[in-house]
Backbone and ligand atoms as CSV (ligand in chain L), in Angstrom:
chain,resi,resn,atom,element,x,y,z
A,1,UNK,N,N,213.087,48.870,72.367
A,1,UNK,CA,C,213.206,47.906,71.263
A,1,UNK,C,C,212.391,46.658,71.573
A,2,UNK,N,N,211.852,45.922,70.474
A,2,UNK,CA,C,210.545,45.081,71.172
A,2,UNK,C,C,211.624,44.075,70.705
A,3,UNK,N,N,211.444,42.857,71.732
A,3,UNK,CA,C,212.183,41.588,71.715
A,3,UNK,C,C,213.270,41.745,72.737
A,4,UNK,N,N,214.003,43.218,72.973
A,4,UNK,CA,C,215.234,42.915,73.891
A,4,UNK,C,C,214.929,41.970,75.127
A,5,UNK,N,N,216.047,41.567,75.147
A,5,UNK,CA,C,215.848,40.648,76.397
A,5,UNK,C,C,217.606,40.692,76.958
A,6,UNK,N,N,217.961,40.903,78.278
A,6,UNK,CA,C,219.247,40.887,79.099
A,6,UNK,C,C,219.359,39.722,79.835
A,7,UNK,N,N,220.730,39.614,79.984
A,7,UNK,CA,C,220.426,37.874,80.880
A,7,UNK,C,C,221.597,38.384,82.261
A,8,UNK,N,N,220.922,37.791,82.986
A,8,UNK,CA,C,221.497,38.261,84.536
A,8,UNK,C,C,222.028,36.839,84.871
A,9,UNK,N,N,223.058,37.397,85.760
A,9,UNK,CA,C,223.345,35.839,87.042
A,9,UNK,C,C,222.375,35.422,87.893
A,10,UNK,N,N,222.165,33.959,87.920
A,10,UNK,CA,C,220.833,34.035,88.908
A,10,UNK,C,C,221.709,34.483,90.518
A,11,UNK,N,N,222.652,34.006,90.751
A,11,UNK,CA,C,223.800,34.869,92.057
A,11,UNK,C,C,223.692,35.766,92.013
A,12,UNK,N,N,223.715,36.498,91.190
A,12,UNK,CA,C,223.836,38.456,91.455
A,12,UNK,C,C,222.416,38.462,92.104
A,13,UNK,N,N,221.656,38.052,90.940
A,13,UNK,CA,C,219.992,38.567,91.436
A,13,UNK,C,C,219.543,38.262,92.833
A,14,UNK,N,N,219.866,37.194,93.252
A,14,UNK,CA,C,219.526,36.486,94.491
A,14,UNK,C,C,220.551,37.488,95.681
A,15,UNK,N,N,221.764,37.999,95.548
A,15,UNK,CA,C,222.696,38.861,95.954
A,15,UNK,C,C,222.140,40.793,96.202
A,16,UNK,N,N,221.292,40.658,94.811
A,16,UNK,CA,C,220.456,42.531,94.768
A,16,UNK,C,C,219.102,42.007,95.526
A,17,UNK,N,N,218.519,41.132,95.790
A,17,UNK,CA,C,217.228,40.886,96.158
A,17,UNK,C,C,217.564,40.594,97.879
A,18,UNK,N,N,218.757,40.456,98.207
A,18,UNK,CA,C,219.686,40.455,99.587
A,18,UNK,C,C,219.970,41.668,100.085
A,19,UNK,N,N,220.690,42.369,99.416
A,19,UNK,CA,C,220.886,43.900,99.670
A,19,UNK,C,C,219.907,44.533,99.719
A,20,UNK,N,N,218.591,44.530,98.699
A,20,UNK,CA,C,217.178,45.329,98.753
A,20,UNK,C,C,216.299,45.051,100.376
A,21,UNK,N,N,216.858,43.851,100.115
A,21,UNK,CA,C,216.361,43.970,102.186
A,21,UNK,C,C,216.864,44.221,103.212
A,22,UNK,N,N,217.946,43.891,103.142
A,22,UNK,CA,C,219.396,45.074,104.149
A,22,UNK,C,C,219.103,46.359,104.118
A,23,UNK,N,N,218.536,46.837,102.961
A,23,UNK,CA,C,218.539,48.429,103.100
A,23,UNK,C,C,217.241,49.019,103.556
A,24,UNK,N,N,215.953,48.352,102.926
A,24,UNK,CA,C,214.745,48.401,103.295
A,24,UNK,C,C,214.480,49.192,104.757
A,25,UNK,N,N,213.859,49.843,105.260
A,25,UNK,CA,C,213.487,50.456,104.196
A,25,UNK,C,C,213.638,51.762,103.572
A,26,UNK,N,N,214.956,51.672,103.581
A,26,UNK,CA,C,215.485,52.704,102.291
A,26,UNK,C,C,215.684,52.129,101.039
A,27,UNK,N,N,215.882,52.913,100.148
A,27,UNK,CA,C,216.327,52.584,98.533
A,27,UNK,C,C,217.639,51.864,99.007
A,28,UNK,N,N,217.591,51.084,97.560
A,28,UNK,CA,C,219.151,50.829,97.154
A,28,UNK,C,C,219.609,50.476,96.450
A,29,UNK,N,N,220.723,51.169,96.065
A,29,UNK,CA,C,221.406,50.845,94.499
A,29,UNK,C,C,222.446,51.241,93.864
A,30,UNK,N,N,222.768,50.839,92.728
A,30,UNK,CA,C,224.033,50.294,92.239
A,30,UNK,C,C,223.830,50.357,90.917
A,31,UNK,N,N,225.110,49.744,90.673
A,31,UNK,CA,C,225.614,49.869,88.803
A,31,UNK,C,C,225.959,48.569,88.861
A,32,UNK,N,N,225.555,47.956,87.736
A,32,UNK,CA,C,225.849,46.447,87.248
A,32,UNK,C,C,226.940,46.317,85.612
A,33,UNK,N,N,228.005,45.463,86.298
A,33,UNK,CA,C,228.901,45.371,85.465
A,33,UNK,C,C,228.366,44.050,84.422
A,34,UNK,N,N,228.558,44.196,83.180
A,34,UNK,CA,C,228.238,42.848,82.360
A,34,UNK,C,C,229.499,42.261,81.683
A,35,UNK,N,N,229.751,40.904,81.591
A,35,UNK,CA,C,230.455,40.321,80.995
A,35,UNK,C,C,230.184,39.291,79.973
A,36,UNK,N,N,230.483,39.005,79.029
A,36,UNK,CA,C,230.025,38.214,77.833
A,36,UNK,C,C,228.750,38.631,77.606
A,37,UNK,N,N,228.186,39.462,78.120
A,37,UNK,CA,C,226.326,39.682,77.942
A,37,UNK,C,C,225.760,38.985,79.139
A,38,UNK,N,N,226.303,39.037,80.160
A,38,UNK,CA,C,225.524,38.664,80.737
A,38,UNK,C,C,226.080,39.683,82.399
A,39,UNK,N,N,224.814,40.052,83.202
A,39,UNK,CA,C,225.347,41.396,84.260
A,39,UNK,C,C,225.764,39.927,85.231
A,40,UNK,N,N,227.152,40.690,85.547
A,40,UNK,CA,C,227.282,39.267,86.478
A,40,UNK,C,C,227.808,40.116,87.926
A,41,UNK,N,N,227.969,41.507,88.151
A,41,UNK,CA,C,228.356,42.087,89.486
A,41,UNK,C,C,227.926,43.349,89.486
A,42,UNK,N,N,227.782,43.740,90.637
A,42,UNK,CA,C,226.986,45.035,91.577
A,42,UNK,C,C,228.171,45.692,91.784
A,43,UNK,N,N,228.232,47.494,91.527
A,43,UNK,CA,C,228.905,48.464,92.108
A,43,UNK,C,C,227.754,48.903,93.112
A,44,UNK,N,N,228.294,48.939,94.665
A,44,UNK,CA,C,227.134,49.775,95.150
A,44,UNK,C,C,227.380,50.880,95.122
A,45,UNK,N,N,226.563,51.936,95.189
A,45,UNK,CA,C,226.459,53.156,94.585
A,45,UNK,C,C,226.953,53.500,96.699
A,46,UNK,N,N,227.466,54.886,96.452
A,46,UNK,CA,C,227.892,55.889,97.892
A,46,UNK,C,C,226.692,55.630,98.367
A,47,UNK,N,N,226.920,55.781,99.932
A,47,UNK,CA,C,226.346,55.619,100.735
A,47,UNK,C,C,225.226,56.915,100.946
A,48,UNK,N,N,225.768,57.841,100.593
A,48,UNK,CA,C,225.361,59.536,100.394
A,48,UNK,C,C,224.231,59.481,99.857
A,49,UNK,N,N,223.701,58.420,98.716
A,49,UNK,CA,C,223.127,58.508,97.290
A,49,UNK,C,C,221.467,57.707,97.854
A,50,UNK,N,N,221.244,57.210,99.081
A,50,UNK,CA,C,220.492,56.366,99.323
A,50,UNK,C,C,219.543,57.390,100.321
A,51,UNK,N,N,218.146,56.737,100.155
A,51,UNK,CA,C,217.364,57.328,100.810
A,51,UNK,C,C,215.686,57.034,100.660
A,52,UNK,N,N,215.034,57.685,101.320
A,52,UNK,CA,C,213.432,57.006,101.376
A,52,UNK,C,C,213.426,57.408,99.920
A,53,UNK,N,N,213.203,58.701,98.819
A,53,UNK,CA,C,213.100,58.778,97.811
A,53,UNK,C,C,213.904,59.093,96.870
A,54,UNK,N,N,213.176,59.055,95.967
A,54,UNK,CA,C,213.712,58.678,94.323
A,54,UNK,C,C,215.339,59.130,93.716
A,55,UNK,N,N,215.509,59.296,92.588
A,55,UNK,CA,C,216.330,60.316,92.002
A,55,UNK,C,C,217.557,60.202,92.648
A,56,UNK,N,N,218.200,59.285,93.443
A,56,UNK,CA,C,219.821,59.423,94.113
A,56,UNK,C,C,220.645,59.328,93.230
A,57,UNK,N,N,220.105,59.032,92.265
A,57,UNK,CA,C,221.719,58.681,91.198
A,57,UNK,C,C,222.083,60.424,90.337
A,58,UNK,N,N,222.773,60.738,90.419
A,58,UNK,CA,C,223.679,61.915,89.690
A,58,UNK,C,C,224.255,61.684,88.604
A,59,UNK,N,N,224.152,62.481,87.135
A,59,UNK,CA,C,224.963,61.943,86.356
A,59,UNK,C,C,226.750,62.028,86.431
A,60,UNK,N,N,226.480,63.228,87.694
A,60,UNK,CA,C,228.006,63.183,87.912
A,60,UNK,C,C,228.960,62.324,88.299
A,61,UNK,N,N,228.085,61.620,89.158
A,61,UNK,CA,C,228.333,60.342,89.846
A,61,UNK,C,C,228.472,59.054,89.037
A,62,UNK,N,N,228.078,58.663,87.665
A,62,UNK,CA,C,228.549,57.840,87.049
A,62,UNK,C,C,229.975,57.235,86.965
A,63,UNK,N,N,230.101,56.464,87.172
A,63,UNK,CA,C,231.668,55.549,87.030
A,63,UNK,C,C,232.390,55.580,85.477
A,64,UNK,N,N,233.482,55.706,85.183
A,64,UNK,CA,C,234.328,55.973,84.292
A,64,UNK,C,C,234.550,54.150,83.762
A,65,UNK,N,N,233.474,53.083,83.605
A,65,UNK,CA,C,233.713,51.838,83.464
A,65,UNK,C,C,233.170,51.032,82.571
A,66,UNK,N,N,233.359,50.686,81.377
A,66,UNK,CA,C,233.503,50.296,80.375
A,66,UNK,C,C,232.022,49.395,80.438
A,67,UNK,N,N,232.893,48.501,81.442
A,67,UNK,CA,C,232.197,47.008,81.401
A,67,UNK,C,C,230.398,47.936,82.434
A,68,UNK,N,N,230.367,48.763,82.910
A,68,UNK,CA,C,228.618,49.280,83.576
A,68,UNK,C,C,227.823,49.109,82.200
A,69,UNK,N,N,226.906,48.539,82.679
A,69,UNK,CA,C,225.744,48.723,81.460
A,69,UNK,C,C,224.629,48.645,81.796
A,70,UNK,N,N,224.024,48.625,83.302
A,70,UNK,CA,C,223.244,49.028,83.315
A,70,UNK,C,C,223.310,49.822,85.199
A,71,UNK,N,N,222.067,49.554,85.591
A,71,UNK,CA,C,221.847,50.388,87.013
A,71,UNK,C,C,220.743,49.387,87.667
A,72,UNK,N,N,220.597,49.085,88.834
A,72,UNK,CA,C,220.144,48.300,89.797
A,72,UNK,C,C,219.466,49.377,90.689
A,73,UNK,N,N,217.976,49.737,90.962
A,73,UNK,CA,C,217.637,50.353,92.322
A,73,UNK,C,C,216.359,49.435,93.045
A,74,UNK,N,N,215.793,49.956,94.196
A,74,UNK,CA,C,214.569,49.212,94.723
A,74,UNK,C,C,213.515,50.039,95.240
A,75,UNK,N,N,212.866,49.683,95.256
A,75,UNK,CA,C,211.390,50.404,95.122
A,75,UNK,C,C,210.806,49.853,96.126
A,76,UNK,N,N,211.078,50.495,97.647
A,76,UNK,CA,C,210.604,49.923,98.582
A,76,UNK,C,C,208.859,49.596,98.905
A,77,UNK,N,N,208.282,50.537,97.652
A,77,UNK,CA,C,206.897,50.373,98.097
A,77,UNK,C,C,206.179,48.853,96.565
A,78,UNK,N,N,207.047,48.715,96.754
A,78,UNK,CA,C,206.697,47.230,95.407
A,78,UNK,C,C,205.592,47.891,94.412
A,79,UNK,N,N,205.728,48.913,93.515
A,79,UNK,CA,C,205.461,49.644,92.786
A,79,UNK,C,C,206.842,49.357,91.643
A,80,UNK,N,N,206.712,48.634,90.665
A,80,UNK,CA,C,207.783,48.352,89.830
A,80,UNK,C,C,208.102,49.019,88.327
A,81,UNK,N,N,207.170,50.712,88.626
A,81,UNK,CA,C,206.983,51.020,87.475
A,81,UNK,C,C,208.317,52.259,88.024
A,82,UNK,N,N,209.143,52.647,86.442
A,82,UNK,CA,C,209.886,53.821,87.041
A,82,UNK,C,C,209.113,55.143,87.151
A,83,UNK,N,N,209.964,56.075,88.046
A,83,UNK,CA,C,208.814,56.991,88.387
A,83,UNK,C,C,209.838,58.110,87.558
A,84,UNK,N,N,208.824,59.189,87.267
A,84,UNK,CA,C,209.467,60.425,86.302
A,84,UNK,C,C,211.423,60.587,86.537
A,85,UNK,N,N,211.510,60.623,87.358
A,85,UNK,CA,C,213.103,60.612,88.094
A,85,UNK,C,C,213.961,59.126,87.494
A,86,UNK,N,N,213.132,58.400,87.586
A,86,UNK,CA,C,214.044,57.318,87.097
A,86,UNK,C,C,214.317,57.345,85.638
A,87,UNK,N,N,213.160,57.890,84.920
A,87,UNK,CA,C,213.078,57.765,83.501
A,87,UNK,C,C,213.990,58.445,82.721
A,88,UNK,N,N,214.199,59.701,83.330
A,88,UNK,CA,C,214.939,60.724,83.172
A,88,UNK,C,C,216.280,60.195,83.553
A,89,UNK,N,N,216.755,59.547,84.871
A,89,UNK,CA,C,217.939,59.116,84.444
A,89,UNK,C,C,218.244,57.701,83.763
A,90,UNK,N,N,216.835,57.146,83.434
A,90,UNK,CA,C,217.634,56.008,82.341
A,90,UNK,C,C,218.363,56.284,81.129
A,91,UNK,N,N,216.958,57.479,80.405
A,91,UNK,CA,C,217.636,57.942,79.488
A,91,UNK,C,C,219.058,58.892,79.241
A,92,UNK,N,N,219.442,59.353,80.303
A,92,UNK,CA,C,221.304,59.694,80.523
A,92,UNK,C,C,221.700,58.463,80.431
A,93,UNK,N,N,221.343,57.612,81.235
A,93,UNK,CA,C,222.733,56.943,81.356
A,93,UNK,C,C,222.658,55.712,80.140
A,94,UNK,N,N,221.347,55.396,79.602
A,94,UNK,CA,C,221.709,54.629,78.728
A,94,UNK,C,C,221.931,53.279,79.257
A,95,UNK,N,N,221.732,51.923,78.308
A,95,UNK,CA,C,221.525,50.517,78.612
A,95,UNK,C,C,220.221,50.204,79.353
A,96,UNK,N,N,220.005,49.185,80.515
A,96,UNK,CA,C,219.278,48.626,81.368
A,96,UNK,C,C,219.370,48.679,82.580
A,97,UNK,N,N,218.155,48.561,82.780
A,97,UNK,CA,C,217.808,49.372,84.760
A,97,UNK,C,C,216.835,48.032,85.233
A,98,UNK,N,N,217.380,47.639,86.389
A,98,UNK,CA,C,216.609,46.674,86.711
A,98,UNK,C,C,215.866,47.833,88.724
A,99,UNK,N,N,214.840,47.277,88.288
A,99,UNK,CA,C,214.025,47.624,89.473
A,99,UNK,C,C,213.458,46.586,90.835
A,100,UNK,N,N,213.676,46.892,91.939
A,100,UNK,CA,C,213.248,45.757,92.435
A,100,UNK,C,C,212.670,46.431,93.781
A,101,UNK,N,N,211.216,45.639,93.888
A,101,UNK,CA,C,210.215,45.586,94.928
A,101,UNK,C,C,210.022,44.834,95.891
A,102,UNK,N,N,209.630,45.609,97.071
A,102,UNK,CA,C,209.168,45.072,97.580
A,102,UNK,C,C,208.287,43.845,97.802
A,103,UNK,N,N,208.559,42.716,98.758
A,103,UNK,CA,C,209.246,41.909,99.557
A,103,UNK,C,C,210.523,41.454,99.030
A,104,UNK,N,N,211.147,41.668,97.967
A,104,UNK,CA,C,212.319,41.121,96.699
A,104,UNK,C,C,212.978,39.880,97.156
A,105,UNK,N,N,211.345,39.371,96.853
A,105,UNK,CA,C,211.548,37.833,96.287
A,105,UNK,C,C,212.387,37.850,95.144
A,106,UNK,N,N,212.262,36.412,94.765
A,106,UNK,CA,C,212.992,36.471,93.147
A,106,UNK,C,C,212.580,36.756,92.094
A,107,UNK,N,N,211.552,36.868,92.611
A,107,UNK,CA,C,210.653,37.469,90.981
A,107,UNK,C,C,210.104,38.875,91.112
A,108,UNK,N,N,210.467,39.782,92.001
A,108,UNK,CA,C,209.876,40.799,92.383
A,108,UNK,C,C,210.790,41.832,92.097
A,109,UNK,N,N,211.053,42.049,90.286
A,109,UNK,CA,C,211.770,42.572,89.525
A,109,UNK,C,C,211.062,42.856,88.307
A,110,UNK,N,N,211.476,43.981,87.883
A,110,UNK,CA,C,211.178,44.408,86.118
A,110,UNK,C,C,212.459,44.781,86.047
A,111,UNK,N,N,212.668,45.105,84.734
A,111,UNK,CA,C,213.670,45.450,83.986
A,111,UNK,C,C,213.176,46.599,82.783
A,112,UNK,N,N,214.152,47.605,82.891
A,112,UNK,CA,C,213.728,48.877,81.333
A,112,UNK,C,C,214.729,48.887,80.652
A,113,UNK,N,N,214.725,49.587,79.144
A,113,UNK,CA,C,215.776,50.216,78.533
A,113,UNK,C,C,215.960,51.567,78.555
A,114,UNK,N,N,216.824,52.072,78.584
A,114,UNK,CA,C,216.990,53.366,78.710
A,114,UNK,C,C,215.835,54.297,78.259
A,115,UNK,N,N,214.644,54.213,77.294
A,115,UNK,CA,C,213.400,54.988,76.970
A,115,UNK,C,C,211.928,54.295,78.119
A,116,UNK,N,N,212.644,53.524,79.034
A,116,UNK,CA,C,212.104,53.220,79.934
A,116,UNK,C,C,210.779,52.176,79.418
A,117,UNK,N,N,211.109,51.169,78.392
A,117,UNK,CA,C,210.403,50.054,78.263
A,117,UNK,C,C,211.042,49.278,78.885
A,118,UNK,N,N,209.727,48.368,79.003
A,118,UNK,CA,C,209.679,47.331,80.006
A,118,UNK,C,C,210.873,46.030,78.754
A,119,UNK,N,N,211.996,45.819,79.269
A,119,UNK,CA,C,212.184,44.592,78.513
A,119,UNK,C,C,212.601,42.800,79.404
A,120,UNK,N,N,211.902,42.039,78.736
A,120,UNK,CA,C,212.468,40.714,79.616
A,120,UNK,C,C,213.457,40.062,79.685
A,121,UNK,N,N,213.654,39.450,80.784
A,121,UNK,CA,C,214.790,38.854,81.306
A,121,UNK,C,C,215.111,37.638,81.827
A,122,UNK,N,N,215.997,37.271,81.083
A,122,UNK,CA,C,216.595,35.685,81.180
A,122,UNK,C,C,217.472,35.502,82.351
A,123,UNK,N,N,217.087,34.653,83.434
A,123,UNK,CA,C,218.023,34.325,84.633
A,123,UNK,C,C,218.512,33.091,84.370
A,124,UNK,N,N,219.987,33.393,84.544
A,124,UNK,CA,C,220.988,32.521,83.540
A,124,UNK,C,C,221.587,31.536,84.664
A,125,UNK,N,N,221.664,30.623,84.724
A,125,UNK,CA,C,222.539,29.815,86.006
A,125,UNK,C,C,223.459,29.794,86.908
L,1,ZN,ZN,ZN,212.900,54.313,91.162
């Protein structure tokens, strides 16, 4: 959809851009809970689910949780485009996927919608 735009916690982000280097260099990732519209907390995904490549998320593995709306992973090689595997599970799971690269600074993020456009993002205070 052209115009979407999601608004994140600038805490969470600064919190996934923390964890993306803890894990480094493996993947890592999670499900993001939103409140009022805005993603304000990280489920980390099993420990099982992580690894040098792609595709860890299962649709089986989805959480039974209202408030998930989107998915959090990292892209250890700072390549911020999703790769066939991701696309495929945006479109299951539906909402927004934030991606994050290497060195994950604070700006070393994109964001998709589930048909895997690029949409922008408001970091909220
Ligand atoms: Zn990916």
């Amino acid at each position: 959809m052209p115009g979407t735009k999601i608004r994140i916690r600038r805490e969470l982000l600064e919190y996934l851009m923390e964890l993306a280097r803890e894990f480094y260099p493996n993947e890592f990732a999670g499900f993001l809970r939103e409140r009022d519209g805005v993603f304000e907390e990280v489920l980390i995904a099993p420990a099982g689910h992580f690894g040098r490549t792609s595709a860890f998320f299962n649709t089986w593995m989805l959480p039974l949780d209202e408030s998930i709306k989107g998915t959090v992973h990292s892209h250890p090689d700072n390549v911020l485009i999703p790769s066939p595997a991701d696309r495929w599970f945006f479109s299951k799971f539906g909402g927004f996927h934030l991606i994050l690269g290497y060195p994950f600074g604070l700006g070393d993020f994109a964001a998709y919608d589930s048909d895997g456009n690029p949409v922008e993002v408001e970091i909220v205070p």
